[in-house]
N, C-alpha and C positions, 0 to 999 in steps of 0.2 A: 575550467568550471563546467563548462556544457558535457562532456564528458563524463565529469561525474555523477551529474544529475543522469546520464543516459544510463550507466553504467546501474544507477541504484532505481530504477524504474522497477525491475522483477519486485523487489522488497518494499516498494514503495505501493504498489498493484496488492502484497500480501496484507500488508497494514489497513490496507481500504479494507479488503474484504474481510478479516477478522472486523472492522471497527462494524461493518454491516451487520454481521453474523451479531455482533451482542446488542446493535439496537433492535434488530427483528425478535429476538428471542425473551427481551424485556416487554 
């Protein structure tokens, strides 16, 4: 389980900052 969650960290960091990117731009 822990593994996976480490594993998907990169993709999970890109999702944050896309979701940032469209409240600051709203």
């Amino acid at each position: 389980m822990w593994e996976i969650i480490q594993t998907d960290i990169p993709h999970f960091k890109i999702q944050i900052q896309a979701l940032l990117n469209e409240l600051s731009q709203s």
